[in-house]
C-alpha positions as CSV (number, residue, x, y, z in Angstrom):
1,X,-39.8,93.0,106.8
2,X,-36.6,94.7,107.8
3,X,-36.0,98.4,108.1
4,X,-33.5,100.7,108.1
5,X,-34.1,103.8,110.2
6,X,-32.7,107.6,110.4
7,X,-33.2,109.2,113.6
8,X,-35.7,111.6,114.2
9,X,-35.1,114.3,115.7
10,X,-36.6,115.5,118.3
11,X,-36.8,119.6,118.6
12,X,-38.3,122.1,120.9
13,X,-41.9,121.6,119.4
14,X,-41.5,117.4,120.2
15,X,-41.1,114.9,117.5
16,X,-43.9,112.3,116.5
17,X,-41.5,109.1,115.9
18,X,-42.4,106.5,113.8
19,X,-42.3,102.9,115.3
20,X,-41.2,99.8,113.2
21,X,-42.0,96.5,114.1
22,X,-39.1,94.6,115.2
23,X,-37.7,92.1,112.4
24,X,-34.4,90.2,111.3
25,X,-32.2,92.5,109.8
26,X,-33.6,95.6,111.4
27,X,-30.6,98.9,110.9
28,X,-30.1,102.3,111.7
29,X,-28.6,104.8,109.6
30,X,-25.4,106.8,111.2
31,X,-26.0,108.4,114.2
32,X,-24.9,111.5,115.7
33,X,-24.6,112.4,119.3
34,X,-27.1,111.7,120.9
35,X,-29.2,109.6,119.1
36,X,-31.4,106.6,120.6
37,X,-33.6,103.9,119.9
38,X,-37.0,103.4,122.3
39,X,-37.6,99.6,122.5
40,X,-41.3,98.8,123.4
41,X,-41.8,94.8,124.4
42,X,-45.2,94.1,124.5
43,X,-44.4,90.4,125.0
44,X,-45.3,88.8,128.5
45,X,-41.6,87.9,128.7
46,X,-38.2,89.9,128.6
47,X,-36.3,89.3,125.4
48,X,-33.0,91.3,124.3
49,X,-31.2,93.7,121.5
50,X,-27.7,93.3,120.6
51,X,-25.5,95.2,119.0
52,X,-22.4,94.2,118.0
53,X,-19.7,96.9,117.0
54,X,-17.5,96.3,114.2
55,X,-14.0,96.4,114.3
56,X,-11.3,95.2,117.3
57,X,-10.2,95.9,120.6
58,X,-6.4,97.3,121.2
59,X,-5.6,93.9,122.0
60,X,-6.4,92.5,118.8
61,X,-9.9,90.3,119.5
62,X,-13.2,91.5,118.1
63,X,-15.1,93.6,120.4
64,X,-17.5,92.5,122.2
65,X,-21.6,92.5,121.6
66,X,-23.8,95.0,123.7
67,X,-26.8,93.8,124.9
68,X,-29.5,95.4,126.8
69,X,-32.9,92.9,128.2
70,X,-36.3,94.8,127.8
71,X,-38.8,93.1,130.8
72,X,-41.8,91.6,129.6
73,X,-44.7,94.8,128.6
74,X,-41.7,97.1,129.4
75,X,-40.1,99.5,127.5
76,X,-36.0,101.2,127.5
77,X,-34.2,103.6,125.6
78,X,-31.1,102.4,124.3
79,X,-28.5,105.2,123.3
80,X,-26.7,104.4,120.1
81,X,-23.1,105.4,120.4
82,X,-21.2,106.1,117.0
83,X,-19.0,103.5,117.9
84,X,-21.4,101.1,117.4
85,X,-21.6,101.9,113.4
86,X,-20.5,99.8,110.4
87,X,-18.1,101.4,107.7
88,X,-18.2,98.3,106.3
89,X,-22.4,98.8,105.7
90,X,-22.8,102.2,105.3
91,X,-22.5,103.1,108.5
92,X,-25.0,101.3,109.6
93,X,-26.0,99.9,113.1
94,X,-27.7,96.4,112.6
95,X,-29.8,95.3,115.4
96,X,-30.5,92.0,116.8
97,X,-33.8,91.0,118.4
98,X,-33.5,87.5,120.6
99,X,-37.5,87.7,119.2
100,X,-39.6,90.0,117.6
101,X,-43.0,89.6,118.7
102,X,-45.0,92.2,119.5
103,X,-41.6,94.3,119.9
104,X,-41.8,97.7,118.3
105,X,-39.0,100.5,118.0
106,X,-38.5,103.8,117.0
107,X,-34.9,105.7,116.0
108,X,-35.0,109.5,118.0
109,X,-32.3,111.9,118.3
110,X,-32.0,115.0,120.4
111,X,-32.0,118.2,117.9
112,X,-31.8,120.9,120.3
């Protein structure tokens, strides 16, 4: 089952974040500055997150995916630039998991 995350914040007394399992169609609500997902693959082999911003370059072509490759039991945060947010869905960023097996992820955002 999908979900669609707001990032928590994180403040001077620490934040407990809430980790989703990774699933098709996984989203994250607007983000400010600042705001990052943690990416924990417990898998014995690396697998990826894309996100792919909306909209065009200044030479007209669509821009380009981002991808970051979490190693096998590893784990990355991933910064999620505004940028990288739909108008189109709410300004939404939708997430893409090359597999979703035993990867979990939480949405965190610095509040201080």
């Amino acid at each position: 089952m999908s979900t669609i995350a707001t990032p928590k914040a994180i403040t001077a007394d620490g934040v407990s974040a809430t980790y989703n399992p990774a699933a098709a169609g996984d989203k994250v609500t607007a983000p400010d500055k600042g705001a990052f997902l943690t990416v924990k693959n417990g898998a014995g082999a690396s697998m990826t997150l894309t996100i792919t911003p909306p909209g065009k370059t200044p030479y007209g072509v669509a821009n380009p995916p981002k991808v970051w490759t979490i190693p096998a039991t590893g784990e990355m945060d991933i910064p999620l630039l505004p940028a990288y947010a739909d108008p189109a869905d709410s300004s939404r960023i939708s997430l893409a998991w090359s597999s979703t097996t035993t990867v979990t992820w939480a949405a965190k955002q610095n509040g201080i």
